[in-house]
Every structure is written in C-alpha cells, then in structure tokens.
C-alpha positions in Angstrom: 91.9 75.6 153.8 95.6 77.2 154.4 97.7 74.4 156.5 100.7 76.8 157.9 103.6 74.3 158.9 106.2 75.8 161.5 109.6 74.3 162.3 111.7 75.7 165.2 115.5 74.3 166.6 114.3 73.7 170.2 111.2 74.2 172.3 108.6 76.9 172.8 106.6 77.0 175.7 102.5 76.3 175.0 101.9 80.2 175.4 104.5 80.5 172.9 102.9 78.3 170.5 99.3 79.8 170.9 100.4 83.3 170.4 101.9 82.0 167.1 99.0 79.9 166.0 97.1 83.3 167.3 99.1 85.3 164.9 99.4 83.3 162.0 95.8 82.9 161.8 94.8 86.2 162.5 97.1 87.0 159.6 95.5 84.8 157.0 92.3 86.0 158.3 93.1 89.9 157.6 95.5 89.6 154.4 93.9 86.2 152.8 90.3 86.6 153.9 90.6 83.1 155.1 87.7 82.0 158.1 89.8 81.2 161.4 87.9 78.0 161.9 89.7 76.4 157.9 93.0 77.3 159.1 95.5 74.8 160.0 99.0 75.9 162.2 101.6 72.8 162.6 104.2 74.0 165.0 107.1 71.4 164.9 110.0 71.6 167.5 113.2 70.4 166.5 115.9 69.3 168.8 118.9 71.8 168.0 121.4 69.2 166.6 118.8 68.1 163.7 119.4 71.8 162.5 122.8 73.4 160.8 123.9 76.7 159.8 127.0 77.6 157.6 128.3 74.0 157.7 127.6 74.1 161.9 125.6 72.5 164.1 123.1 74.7 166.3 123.6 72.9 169.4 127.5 73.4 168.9 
C-alpha cells in the first residue's frame, strides 16, 4: 500500500490537489504496478511562515 505524503508552503486550490493525487497515483500505477484503489496521497498545506529557505522565511 504506497502512502505518498505532500507538503506545500501555502494553499492549492481542490482542482489542484486532485490533479496531483491524479498524477501521483497514476504514477505508481504505471512505474510501481501499484492498484489505484491501495494508494494513499496526503497533501498537507503549510502556511508560508512554517517554511524557510537559506536562513529566510518564505512569507518574508
């Protein structure tokens, strides 16, 4: 059963999220031979501020 676990800084809009949960599992399906119905996609949204890059903040 693959559980696929995807953090973004900010929001995605719901098509946004089923195109990716689309993706990913049409992915596994093709390249891992795993059945659509056992994988798992998490999509977590973080706010921008929970996230830094090179010792900055995204939301700066």
């Amino acid at each position: 059963m693959p559980y696929v676990n995807v953090q973004v800084a900010g929001t995605l809009t719901k098509d946004q999220k089923a195109q990716i949960a689309r993706e990913i599992t049409e992915t596994l399906q093709r390249v891992a031979a795993k059945p659509p119905e056992a994988t798992y996609v998490v999509i977590q949204e973080m706010p921008r501020e929970n996230w830094a890059k090179a010792g900055k903040l995204l939301a700066e």
